[in-house]
C-alpha positions in Angstrom: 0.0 0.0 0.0 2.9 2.3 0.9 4.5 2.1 -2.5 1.4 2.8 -4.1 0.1 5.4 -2.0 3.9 7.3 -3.0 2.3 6.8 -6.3 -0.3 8.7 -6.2 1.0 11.2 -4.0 3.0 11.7 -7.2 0.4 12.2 -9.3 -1.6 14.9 -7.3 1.6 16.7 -7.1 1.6 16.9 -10.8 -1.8 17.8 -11.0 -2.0 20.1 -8.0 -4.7 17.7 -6.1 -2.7 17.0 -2.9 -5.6 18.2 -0.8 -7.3 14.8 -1.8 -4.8 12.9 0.8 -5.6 15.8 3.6 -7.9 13.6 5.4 -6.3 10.1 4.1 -4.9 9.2 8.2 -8.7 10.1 9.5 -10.4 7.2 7.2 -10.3 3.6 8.1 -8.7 0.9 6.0 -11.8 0.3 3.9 -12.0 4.0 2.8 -8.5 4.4 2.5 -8.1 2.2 -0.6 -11.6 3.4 -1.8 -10.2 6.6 -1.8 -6.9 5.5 -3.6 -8.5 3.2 -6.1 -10.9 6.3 -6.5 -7.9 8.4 -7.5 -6.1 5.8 -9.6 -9.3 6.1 -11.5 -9.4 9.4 -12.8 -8.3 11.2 -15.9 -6.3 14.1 -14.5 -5.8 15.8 -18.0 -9.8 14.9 -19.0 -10.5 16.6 -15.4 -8.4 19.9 -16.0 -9.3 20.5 -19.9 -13.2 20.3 -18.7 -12.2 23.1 -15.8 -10.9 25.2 -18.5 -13.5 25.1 -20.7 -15.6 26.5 -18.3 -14.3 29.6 -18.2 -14.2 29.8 -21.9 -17.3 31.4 -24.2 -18.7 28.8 -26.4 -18.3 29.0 -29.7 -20.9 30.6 -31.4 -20.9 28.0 -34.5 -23.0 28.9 -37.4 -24.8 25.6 -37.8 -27.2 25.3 -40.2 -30.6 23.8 -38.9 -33.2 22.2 -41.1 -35.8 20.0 -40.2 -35.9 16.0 -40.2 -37.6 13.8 -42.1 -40.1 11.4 -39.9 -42.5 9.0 -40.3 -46.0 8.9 -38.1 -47.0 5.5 -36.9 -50.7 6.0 -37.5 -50.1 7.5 -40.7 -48.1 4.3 -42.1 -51.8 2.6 -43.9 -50.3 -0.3 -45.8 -46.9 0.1 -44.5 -47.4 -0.9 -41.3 -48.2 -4.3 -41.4 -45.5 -4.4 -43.7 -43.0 -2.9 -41.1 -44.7 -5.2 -38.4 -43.6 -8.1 -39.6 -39.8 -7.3 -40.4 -39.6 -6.5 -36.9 -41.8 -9.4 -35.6 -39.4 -11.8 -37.2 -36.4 -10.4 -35.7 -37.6 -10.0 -32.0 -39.1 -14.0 -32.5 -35.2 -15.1 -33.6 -33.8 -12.9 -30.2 -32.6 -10.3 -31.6 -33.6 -7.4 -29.5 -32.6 -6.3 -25.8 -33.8 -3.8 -23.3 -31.8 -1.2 -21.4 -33.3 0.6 -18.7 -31.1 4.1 -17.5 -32.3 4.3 -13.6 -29.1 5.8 -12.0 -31.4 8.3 -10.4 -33.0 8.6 -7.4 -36.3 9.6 -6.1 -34.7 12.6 -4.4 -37.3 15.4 -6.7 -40.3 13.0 -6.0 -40.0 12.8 -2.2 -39.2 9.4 -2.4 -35.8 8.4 0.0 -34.2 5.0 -2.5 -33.5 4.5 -6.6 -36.0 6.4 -8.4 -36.6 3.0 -10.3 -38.6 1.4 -6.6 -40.7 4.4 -6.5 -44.9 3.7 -6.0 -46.9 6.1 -8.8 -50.1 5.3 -6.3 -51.6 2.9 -8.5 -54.3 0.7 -6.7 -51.6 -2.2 -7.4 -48.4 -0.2 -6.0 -46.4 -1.3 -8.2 -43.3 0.0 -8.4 -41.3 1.7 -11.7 -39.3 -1.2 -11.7 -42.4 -3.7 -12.0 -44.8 -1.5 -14.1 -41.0 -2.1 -17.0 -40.9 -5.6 -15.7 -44.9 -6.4 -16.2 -44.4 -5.1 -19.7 -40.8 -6.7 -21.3 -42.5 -9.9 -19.8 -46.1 -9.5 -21.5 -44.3 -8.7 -24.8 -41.5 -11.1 -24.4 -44.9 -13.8 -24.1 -46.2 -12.9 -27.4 -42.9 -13.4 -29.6 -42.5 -16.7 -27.7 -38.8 -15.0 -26.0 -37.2 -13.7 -23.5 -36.5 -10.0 -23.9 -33.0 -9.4 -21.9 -32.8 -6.6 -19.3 -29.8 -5.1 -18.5 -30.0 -2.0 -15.9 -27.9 1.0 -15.6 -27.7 1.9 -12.0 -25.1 4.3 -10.2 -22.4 3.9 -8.0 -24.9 5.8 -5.6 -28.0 3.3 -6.3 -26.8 0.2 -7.0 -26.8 -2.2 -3.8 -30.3 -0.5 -3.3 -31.3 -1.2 -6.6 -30.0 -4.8 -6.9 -31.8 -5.5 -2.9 -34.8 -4.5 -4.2 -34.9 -6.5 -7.4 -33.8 -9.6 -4.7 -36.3 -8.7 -2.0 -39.1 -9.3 -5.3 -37.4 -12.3 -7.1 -36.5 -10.1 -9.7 -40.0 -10.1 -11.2 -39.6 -13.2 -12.8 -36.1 -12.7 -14.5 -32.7 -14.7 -13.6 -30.0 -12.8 -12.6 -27.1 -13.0 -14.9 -29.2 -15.2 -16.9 -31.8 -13.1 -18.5 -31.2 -9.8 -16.5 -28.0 -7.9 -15.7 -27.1 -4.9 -14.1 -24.1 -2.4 -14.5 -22.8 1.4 -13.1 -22.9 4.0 -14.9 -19.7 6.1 -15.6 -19.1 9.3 -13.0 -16.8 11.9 -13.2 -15.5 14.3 -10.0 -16.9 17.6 -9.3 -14.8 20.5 -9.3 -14.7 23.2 -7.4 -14.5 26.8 -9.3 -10.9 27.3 -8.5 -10.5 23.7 -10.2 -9.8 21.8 -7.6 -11.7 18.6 -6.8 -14.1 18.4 -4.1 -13.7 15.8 -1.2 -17.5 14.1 0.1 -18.7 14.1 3.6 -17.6 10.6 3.8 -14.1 11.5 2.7 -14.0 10.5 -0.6 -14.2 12.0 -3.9 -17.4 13.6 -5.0 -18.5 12.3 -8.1 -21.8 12.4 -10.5 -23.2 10.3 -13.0 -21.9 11.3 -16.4 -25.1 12.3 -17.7 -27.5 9.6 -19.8 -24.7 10.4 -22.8 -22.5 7.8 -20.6 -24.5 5.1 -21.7 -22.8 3.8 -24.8 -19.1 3.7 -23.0 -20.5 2.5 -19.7 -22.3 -0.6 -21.7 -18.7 -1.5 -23.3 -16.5 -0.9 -20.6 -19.0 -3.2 -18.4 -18.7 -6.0 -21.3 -22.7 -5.6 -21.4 -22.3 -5.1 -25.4 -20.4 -8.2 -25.3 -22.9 -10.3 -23.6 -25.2 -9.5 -25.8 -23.5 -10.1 -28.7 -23.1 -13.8 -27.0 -26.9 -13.8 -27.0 -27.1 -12.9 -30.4 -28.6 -9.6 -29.6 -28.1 -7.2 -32.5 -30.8 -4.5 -31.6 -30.8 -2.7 -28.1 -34.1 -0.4 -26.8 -32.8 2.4 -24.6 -35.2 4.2 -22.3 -35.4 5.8 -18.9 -36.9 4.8 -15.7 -39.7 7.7 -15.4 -41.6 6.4 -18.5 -43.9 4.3 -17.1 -45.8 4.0 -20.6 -42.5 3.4 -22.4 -42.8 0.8 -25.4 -39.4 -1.0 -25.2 -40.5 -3.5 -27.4 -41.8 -2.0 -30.6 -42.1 -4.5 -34.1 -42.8 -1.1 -36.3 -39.6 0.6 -35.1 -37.4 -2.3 -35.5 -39.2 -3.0 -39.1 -38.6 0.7 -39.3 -34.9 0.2 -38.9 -34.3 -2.8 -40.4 -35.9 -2.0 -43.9 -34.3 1.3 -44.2 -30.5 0.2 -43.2 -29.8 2.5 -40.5 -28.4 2.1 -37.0 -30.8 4.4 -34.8 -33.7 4.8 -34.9 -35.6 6.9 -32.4 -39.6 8.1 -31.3 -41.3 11.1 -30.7 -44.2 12.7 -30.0 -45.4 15.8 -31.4 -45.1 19.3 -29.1 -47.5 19.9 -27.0 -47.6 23.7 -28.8 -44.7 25.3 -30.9 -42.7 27.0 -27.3 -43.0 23.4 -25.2 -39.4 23.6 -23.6 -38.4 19.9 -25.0 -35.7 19.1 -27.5 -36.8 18.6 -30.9 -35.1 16.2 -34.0 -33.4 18.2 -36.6 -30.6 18.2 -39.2 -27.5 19.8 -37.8 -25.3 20.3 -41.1 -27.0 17.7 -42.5 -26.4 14.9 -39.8 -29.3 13.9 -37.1 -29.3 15.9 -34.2 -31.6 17.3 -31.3 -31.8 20.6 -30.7 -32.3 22.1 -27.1 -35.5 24.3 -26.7 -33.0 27.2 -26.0 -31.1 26.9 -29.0 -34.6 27.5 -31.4 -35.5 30.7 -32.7 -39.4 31.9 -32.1 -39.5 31.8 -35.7 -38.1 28.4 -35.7 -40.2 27.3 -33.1 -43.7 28.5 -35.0 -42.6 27.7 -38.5 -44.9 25.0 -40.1 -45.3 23.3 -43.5 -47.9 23.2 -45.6 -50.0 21.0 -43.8 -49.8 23.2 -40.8 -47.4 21.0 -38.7 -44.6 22.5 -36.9 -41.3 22.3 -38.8 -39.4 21.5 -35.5 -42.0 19.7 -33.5 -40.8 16.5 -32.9 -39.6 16.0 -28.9 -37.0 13.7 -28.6 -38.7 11.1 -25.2 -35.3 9.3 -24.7 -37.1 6.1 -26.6 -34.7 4.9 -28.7 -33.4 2.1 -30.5 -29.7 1.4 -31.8 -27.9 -1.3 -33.2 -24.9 -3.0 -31.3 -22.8 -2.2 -33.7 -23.5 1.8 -33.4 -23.6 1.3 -29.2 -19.5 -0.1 -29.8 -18.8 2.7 -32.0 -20.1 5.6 -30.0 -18.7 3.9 -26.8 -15.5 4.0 -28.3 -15.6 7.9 -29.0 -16.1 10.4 -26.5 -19.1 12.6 -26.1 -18.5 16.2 -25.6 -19.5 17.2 -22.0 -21.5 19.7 -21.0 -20.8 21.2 -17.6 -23.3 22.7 -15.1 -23.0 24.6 -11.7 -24.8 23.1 -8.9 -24.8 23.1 -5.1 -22.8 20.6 -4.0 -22.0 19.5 0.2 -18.3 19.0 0.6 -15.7 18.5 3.1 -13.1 21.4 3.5 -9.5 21.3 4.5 -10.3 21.3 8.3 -12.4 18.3 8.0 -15.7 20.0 8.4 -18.9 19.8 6.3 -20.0 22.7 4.2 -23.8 22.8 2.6 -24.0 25.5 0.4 -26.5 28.2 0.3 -25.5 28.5 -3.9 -24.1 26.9 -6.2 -20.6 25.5 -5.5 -19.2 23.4 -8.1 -19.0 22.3 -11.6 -20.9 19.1 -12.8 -20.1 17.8 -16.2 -22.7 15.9 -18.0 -23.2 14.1 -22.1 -26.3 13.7 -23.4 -27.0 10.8 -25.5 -28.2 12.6 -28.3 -24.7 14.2 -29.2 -23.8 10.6 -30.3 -26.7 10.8 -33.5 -24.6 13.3 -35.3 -22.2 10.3 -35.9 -24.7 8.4 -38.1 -25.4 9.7 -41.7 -29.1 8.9 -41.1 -31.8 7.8 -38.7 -35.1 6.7 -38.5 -37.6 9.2 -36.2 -41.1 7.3 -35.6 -44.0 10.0 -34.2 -46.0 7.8 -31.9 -48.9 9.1 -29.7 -48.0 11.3 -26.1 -51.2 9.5 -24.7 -49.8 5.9 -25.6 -45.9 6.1 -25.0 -44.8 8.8 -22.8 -45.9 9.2 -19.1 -43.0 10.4 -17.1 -42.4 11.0 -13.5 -39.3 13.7 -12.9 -41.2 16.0 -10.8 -43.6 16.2 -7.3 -47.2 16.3 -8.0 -47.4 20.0 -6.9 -44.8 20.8 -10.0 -48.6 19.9 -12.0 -46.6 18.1 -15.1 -44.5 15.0 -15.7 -45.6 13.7 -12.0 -46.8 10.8 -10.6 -50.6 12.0 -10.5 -50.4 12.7 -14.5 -48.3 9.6 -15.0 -51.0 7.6 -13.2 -53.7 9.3 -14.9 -52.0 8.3 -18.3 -51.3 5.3 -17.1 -54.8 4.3 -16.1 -56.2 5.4 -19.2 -53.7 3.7 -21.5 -54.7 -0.2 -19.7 -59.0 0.6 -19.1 -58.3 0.7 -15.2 -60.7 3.3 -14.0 
């Protein structure tokens, strides 16, 4: 230990991060080499070229924005049976997989565990976790399979997550069988003099990489490689808080299948042209999604002929990719995108400080970065009422909560 803790003495010296070791004597054995292995860990050079980016203006880039083609599910007539049954035949032969991102927890929703085990109130209380479960397994009964389930959890919400799904049998799956769970990718906070920040337990503070993490955090874990071995060649990503989410869609996959490309993603249409969502676009002619803050009012009420808006098509974080394009975009880094949050941290006296503003810098990707590295994708428009019921906030926030989620929810299965 001693020869390695001179080695990474070394290293903070180099980096001027000594003050990581200042309360190294205070933890106990355990911690210490949590700590170490923690530090071993990071990319000093990643860690200091994001601090200095924060101080820099981003470029203004003159990108040039044009809308995206897509295709409406109800709007497919003959096409649909015909898209049906390409993707029928390839979840029957095994060749699809679900990925669920639940790294969160329930902290926004008054809920104290992984966002994943929280009760929307139906009569049933079931959880997030069972209302996924309930549906992969219904599905996977009608194509005669399987579907596999591998979770992404955090370093934060993993034992949790992993007791819960042991406290209920796992809902019917076999651990490392038929369902598998792995930890998403984190990254240390910084504080604004660019120094990283020490926890209350003594350790480094960290945050999930943002939901852009997934691609790397499914190779590095050998999850792409498993499924590979199961002969899985088409992988479903979705969040958590969609309790209405379709991870096993035949159209999409005949969708993607017919038309040769490697992503494929849903949407809905806006609620009205200023709804603050992300919308599909071209971005120099490559697939892209385009933050609500980046559109132009004109952009954002332009329509076509038909009287549909130009950009109106929210990305939901439904979407499907091939292996092949997880491995790729897992090998290449996302750009990060930082943000300056309250953090809780230890200072070099040992004692706790809580924040009354924001403290440090958080540095997030977003999946959707990754779709400018395709030359084209497929973008399905399926209905709000039938796909998309999340829970992100308390009911008194009025939207995206667990009395509209229920309320969509119940309506979607006849249960009032």
């Amino acid at each position: 230990m001693d020869k390695k803790l001179e080695e990474v003495k070394a290293i903070l010296k180099k980096y001027g991060q000594e003050h990581l070791l200042n309360h190294y004597d205070k933890l106990d054995e355990k911690h210490q080499k949590m700590l170490i292995n923690q530090i071993e860990k990071i990319n000093f050079e990643l860690v200091n070229s994001l601090y200095q980016n924060t101080s820099k203006e981003p470029k203004k880039q003159q990108d040039e924005i044009t809308p995206i083609d897509y295709l409406d599910k109800y709007k497919l007539n003959d096409k649909y049976k015909y898209y049906e049954n390409i993707g029928k035949k390839a979840i029957k032969e095994g060749k699809l997989a679900a990925v669920t991102m639940a790294g969160g927890q329930g902290t926004r929703l008054g809920h104290n565990g992984p966002k994943g085990t929280f009760d929307i109130g139906l009569d049933s209380h079931k959880s997030l976790f069972e209302l996924l479960a309930d549906s992969l397994k219904e599905e996977g009964k009608k194509y005669g399979v399987i579907i596999p389930w591998f979770i992404m959890t955090s370093r934060e919400n993993n034992k949790a997550t992993v007791e819960f799904f042991e406290k209920h049998k796992f809902f019917g799956y076999q651990k490392d069988k038929s369902i598998f769970f792995f930890i998403q990718g984190e990254l240390p906070m910084i504080d604004t003099e660019g120094k990283i920040l020490i926890g209350e337990d003594g350790l480094i503070k960290e945050a999930a990489d943002g939901h852009g993490g997934i691609y790397e955090s499914l190779v590095k874990n050998g999850m792409t490689e498993k499924m590979r071995q199961m002969g899985v060649e088409w992988v479903f990503i979705g969040g958590v808080d969609n309790c209405l989410v379709k991870m096993v869609d035949p159209v999409l996959m005949g969708i993607a299948i017919d038309k040769g490309v490697t992503v494929a993603c849903k949407s809905v249409v806006k609620a009205n042209a200023h709804e603050k969502v992300g919308v599909f676009c071209k971005r120099n002619g490559k697939p892209n999604v385009i933050e609500y803050s980046e559109i132009t009012e004109e952009m954002a009420e332009a329509t076509d002929e038909n009287g549909e808006l130009l950009y109106g098509e929210s990305h939901i974080l439904c979407n499907l990719f091939s292996v092949d394009a997880i491995e790729r975009m897992g090998a290449n880094p996302l750009p990060y995108h930082v943000a300056y949050k309250k953090a809780t941290y230890m200072d070099k006296d040992g004692n706790i400080v809580v924040p009354d503003s924001p403290n440090a810098y958080k540095f997030e990707a977003f999946l959707f970065d990754a779709f400018g590295s395709v030359d084209d994708m497929a973008v399905l428009r399926v209905k709000r009422e039938e796909e998309f019921a999340p829970v992100k906030n308390a009911d008194s926030a009025g939207v995206d909560c667990p009395r509209t989620a229920r309320k969509l929810y119940k309506a979607f299965y006849h249960l009032d």
